[in-house]
C-alpha atoms as one frame of an Amber mdcrd trajectory, in Angstrom:
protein
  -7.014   5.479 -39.594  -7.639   5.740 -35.761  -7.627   2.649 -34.012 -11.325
   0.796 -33.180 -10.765  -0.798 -30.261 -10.285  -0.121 -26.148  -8.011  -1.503
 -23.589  -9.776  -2.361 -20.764  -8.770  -3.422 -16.876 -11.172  -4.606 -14.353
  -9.296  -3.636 -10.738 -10.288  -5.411  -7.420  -8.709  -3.829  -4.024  -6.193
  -6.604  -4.157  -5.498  -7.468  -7.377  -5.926  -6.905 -10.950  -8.534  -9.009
 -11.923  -8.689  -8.873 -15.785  -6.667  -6.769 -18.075  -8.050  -6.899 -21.937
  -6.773  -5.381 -25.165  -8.950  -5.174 -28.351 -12.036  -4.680 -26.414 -14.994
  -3.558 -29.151 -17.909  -2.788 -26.571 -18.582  -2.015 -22.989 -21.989  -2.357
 -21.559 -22.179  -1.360 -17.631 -24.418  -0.686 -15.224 -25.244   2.473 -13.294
 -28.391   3.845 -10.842 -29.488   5.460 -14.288 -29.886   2.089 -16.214 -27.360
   0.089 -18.614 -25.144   2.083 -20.765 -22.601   0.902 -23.759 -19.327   2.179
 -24.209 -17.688   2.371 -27.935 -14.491   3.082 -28.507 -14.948   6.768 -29.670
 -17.032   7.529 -26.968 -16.198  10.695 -24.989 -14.265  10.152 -21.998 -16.250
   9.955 -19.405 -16.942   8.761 -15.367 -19.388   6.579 -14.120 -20.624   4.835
 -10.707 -21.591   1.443 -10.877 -23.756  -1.066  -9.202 -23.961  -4.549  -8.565
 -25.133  -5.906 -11.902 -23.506  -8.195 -15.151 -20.593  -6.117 -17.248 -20.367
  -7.113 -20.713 -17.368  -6.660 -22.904 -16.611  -7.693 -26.064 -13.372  -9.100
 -28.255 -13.170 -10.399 -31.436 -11.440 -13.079 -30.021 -13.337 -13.954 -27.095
 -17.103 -12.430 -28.449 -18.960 -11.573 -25.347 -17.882 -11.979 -21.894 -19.719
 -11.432 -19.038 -18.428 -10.438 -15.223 -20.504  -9.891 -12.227 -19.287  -6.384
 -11.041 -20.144  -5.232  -7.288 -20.255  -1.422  -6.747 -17.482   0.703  -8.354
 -16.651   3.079 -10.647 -15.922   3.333 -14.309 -13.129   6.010 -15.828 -13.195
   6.258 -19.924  -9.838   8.308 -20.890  -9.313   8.089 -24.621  -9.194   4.359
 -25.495  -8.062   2.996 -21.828 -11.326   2.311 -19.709 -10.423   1.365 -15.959
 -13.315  -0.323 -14.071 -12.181  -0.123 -10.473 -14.992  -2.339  -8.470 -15.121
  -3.987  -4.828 -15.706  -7.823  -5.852 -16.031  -9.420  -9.440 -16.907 -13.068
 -10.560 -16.457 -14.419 -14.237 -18.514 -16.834 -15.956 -20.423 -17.816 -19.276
 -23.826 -18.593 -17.240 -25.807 -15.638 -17.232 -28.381 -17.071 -14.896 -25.944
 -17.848 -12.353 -23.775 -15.093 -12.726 -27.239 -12.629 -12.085 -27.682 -14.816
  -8.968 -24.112 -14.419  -8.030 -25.338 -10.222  -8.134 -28.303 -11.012  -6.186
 -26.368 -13.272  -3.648 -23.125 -12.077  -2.931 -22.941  -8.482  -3.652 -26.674
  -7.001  -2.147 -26.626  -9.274   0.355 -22.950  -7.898   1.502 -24.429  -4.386
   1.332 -26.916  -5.663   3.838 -24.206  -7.221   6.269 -22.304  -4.012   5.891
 -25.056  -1.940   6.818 -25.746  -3.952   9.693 -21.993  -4.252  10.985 -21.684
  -0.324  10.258 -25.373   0.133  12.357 -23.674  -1.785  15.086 -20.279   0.310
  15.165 -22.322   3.265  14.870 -24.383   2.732  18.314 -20.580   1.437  20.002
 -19.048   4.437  18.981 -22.056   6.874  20.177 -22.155   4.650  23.850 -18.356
   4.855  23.991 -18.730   8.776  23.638 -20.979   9.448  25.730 -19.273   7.380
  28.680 -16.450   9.346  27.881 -18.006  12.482  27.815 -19.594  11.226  31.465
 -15.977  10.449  32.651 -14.851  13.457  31.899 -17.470  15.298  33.725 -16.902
  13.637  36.904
């Protein structure tokens, strides 16, 4: 009989933040909408956005995690979820506001800090390129 469950890790850039064995379902999120993962799925890759993972033991039932952006590798029965940021909870409410909070509004920071380096780097550039001419 082949075995009916997944082993599934959750990695931050850090740290390991969960590492589960016995895992029944996996329901992520991608640009394309939610999909579910069983465990005799086909292996598979998938990008991720900010949005609620749920997972599911027979120990633990459902468990939800707020993901940030990342990516999601399926290889046999191991599933590695490999995301920027991640926050636990049994609130759904507040873990969707967590999403909505933390994770777009970082995107939105980024953006702005990478805007910023952008128009240093193009001035630095071009007073180099001025220096050099002289």
């Amino acid at each position: 009989m082949q075995p009916t469950v997944m082993n599934l890790k959750i990695l931050l850039p850090f740290k390991i933040f969960a590492e589960e064995a016995f895992v029944m379902r996996i329901v992520a999120e991608t640009r394309e909408g939610s999909f579910g993962l069983l465990p005799h799925r086909r292996d598979c890759v998938a990008a991720l956005v900010p949005g609620i993972l749920i997972y599911e033991t027979k120990a633990q039932g459902e468990v939800y995690v707020a993901v940030d952006e990342g990516v999601l590798v399926k290889t046999g029965l191991d599933v590695l979820i490999s995301v920027r940021n991640a926050i636990d909870g049994t609130n759904l409410g507040q873990l969707r506001d967590a999403v909505e909070q933390e994770f777009l509004n970082l995107n939105e920071r980024e953006q702005n800090v990478r805007s910023v380096m952008a128009k240093m780097e193009s001035g630095f550039i071009r007073r180099l390129a001025e220096f050099h001419h002289e």
